[in-house]
N, C-alpha and C positions, 0 to 999 in steps of 0.2 A: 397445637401450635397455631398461632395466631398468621394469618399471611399480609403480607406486606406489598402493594404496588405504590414502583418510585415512579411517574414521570419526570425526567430531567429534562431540564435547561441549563443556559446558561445563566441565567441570573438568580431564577427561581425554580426548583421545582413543586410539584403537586404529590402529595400521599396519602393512599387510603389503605387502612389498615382494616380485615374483617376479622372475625371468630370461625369458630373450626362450620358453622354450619352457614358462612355466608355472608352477616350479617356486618353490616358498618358500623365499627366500634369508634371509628376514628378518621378528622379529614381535615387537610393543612399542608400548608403551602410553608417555605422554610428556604432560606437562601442556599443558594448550590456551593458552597464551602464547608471545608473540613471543621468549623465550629459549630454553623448553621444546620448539619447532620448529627454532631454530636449531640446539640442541646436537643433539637427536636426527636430523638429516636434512644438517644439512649435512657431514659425511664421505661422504655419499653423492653421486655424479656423473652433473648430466644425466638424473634421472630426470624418467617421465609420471608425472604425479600427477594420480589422479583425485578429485573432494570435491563430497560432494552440494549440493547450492544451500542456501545456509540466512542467518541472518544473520551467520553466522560465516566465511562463504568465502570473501569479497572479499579483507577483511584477512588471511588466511589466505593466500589465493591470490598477495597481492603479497609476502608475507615469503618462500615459497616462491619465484619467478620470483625475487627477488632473492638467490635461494641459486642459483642460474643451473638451476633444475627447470622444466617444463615442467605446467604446470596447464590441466587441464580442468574445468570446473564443470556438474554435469551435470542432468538433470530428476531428481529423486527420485520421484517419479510415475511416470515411465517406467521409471525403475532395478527399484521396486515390482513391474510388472509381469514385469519379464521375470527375478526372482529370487523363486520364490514357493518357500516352504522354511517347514517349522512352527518350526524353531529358531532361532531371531533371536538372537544375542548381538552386539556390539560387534566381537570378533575376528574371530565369520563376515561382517558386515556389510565388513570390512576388506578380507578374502581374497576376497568379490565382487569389491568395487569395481574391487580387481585384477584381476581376471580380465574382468572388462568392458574395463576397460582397454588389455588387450592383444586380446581380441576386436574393440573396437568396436562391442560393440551397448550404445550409449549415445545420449543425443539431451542435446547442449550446449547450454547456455541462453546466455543475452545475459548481459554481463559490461557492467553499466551505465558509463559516465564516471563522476568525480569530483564532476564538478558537478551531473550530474542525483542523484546517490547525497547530498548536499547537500541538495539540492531540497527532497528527501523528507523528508532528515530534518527540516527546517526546517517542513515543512507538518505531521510529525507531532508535532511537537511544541507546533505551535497547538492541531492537533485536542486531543491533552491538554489542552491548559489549558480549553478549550472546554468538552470532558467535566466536567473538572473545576468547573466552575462550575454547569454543570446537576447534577450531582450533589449540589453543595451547596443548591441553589434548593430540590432535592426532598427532600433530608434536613431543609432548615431547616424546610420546610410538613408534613414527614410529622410530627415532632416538635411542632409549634404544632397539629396539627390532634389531636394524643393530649392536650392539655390543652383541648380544647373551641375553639380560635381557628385560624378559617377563614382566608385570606388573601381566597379569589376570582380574580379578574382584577384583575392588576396589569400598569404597565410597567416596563421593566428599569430607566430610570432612578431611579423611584421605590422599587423593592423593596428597599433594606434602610433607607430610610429609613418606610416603611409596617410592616415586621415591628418594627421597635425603638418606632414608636408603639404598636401595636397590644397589645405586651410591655407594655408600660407602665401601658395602659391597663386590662389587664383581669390582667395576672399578672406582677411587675414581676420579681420573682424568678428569672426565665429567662432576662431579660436578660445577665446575668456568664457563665450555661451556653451562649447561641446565637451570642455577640460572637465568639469563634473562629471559629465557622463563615461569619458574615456576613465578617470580615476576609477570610476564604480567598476568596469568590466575589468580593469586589470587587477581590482583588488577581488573580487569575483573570481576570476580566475586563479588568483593564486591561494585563497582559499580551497576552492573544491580541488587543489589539486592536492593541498597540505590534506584536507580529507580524503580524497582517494590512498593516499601511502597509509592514513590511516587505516581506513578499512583492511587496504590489502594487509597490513601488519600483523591485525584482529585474525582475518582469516588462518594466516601461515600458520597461530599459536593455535588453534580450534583443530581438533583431530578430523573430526566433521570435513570440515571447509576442506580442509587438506587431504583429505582422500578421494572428496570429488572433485580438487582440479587437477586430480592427476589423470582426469580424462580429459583427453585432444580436446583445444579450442575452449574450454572450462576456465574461466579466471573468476579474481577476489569478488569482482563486481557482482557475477552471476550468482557466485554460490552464495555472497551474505546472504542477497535479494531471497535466495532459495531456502535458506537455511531460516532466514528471519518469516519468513513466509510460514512455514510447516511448522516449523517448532519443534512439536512431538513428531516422527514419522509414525511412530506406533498408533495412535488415534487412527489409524487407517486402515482398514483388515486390507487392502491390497495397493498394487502400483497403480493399478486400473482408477481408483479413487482420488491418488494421487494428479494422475491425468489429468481427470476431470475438473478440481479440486483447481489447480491453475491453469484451467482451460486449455486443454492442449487437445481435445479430443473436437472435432465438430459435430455443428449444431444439427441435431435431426428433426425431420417436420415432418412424422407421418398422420397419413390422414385418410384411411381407408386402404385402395391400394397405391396410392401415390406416395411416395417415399424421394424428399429432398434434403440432399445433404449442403451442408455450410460450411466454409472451410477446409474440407477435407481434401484438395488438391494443393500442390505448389509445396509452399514451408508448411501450411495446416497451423496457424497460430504460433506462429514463431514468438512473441512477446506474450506475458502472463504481466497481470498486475501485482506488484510486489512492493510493500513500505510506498507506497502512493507514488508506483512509478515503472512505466512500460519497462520489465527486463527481458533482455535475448537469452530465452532459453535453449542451450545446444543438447539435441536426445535425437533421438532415431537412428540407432547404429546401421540398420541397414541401406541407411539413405546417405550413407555420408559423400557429400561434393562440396565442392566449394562455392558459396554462394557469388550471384553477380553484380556490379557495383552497386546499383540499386539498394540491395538488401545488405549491401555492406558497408552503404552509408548509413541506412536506419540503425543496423548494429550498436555502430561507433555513435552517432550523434542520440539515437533515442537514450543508451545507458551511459555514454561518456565513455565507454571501451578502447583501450591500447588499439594503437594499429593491428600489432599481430592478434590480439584477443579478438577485436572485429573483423577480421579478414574473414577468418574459418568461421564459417555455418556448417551447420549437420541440417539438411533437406531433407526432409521427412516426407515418404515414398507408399503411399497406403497406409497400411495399419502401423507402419513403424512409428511413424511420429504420435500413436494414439498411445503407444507404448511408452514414453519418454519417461514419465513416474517411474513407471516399474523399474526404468534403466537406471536413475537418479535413487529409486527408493532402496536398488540392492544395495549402491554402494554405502547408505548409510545402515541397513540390515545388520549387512558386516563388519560393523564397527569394533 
C-alpha cells in the first residue's frame, strides 16, 4: 500500500505520495475542495493517507475513505515533536507526513461522530452570539462613556432601554449613531437565548445528557459541552483519563526532589475547554459547598448559565476534584 501525506490549507494543499519502500512516486499541490480532492487522488488505489487534525480533516477525511483511501488523522503536536527541521515548507510538511506514515511513529486522535461534531458546532455558535453581545454592551458604554455618560449598574433587561433614555436626555444626537449597535445586542441576545432552549431541548431527549443532570447543580449547558467533548467515554480505559483529558487534574513540575503543583488548591480547574469554550464543570462529590460570588459570576457569565445552574459549584477539596471524570464517567458507564 502506497502512503499518502496531505498537508492542508485553506486554499491549497500539498501531497506526497511514496511506495511501500519510501520512495516518491508522487508530488502536487490541488485545491482544498471536495472536487479538487477528487480529481487529484482518486486515480489513485487503496492508499494510507495521513492529515494532521485540524478543522479541515473530518470532511477531508470522509471525501477521501469515500475514494475507497484509507485515512489516518493524526496529533499535530506529537507530529511537531518527532519532525524537528528549521525548514518548514508545505511540500516538506507533505513528504513527512508520508513518511510517518509508512513508519508509524504517529499518535491517532479520536475521529468524533456526527452528532457529537454537531454538538459543538451548535454550542459554538451560541458562544458567538454570546460574545457578540458582550461586545456590544462594552462598545455601546465605551462610546457613552467618551461623551461624559456613565451608564453604572444596570440590568440586562433594562439596558437599551436605559442607554436610549439616558441619550436623550443629556446628548440626543447619538442616538441614530448607537441604534445599530443597540439592534445587534438585542438581536444577539434573543438569539442565543432561542439557542440555549435549544440545546436544553437536545439534551432532555439524549439518555446521556439526561442522567448526568440528574446530578446537583448539572444543567443542559454543562452536559452538551461534556457530552460533545468525549464522544466515546469508552476510548478511555478510566475516569482518571477522563480527568486529565479535560483538565481537571493539576499541573505537575517535578524536577529532581522538588515537586510543584498547579492548580491543585481552591476549585482545581473549574472550566475545561469544550466546542471552543470555557465550560463550568461541577464534580468533586466530596467537596461539595457553594461557591462565592466571584466564582458564581465566572459560572454564569463564562458558559451563559441560569441563575440557579450558576449559583451551585462543587469545590473540589484535594484529590476529589482530580476525581471529577471518574464521577461524570460512572454515570455514562451506567447507561
Amino acid at each position: 500500500m502506497k502512503d499518502c501525506g496531505i498537508d492542508m490549507a485553506c486554499k491549497s494543499s500539498s501531497v506526497c505520495i511514496t511506495d511501500e519502500q519510501g520512495v516518491i512516486v508522487a508530488e502536487f499541490e490541488l485545491p482544498t475542495d471536495e472536487d479538487g480532492f477528487r480529481t487529484g487522488l482518486s486515480r489513485w488505489d487503496g492508499l494510507h493517507c495521513v492529515i494532521e487534525a485540524s478543522p479541515l480533516a473530518e470532511w477531508v477525511a470522509r471525501i477521501l475513505e469515500g475514494l475507497g483511501h484509507q485515512v489516518v488523522v493524526i496529533d499535530p503536536r506529537r507530529a511537531k515533536a518527532v519532525i524537528c527541521t528549521k525548514k518548514k515548507t508545505d511540500k516538506l510538511d507533505a513528504r513527512n507526513l508520508a513518511k510517518m506514515g509508512r513508519t508509524g511513529w504517529y499518535t491517532a486522535v479520536h475521529r468524533k461522530s456526527p452528532e457529537a461534531r454537531l454538538l459543538r458546532t451548535h454550542m459554538q455558535a451560541r458562544v458567538g452570539l454570546v460574545q457578540t453581545s458582550k461586545a456590544q454592551a462594552s462598545r455601546i458604554r465605551g462610546l457613552l462613556r467618551s461623551h461624559g455618560i456613565k451608564l453604572g449598574k444596570v440590568s440586562e433587561g433594562e439596558f437599551a432601554n436605559k442607554v436610549r433614555a439616558m441619550i436623550m436626555k443629556r446628548q440626543p444626537e447619538l442616538l441614530p449613531i448607537l441604534e445599530p449597535l443597540l439592534s445587534i445586542w438585542v438581536q444577539a441576545k434573543i438569539e442565543a437565548r432561542k439557542m440555549q432552549k435549544e440545546i436544553k431541548l437536545l439534551s432532555t431527549r439524549d439518555d446521556v445528557c439526561a442522567q448526568l443532570m440528574t446530578a446537583p447543580g448539572v444543567g443542559p449547558l454543562v452536559v452538551s459541552a461534556y457530552v460533545a467533548t468525549i464522544d466515546d467515554p469508552k476510548r478511555f480505559s478510566s475516569g482518571d483519563e477522563i480527568a486529565a483529558y479535560i483538565g481537571l487534574v493539576p499541573s505537575v513540575h517535578r524536577a529532581c526532589s522538588q515537586r510543584t503543583s498547579i492548580g491543585g488548591n481552591g476549585v482545581s480547574r473549574p472550566y475545561y475547554q469544550g466546542g471552543g469554550c470555557h465550560v463550568a464543570i461541577i464534580a468533586g462529590r466530596s467537596g461539595q459547598c457553594f461557591a462565592d460570588a466571584h466564582e458564581t459570576r465566572l459560572c454564569t457569565e463564562t458558559v451563559g448559565l441560569g441563575a440557579a445552574e450558576g449559583k451551585r459549584c462543587w469545590q473540589g477539596q484535594g484529590s476529589g476534584s482530580t476525581q471529577a471524570g471518574g464521577v461524570i464517567a460512572s454515570h455514562v458507564d451506567d447507561r
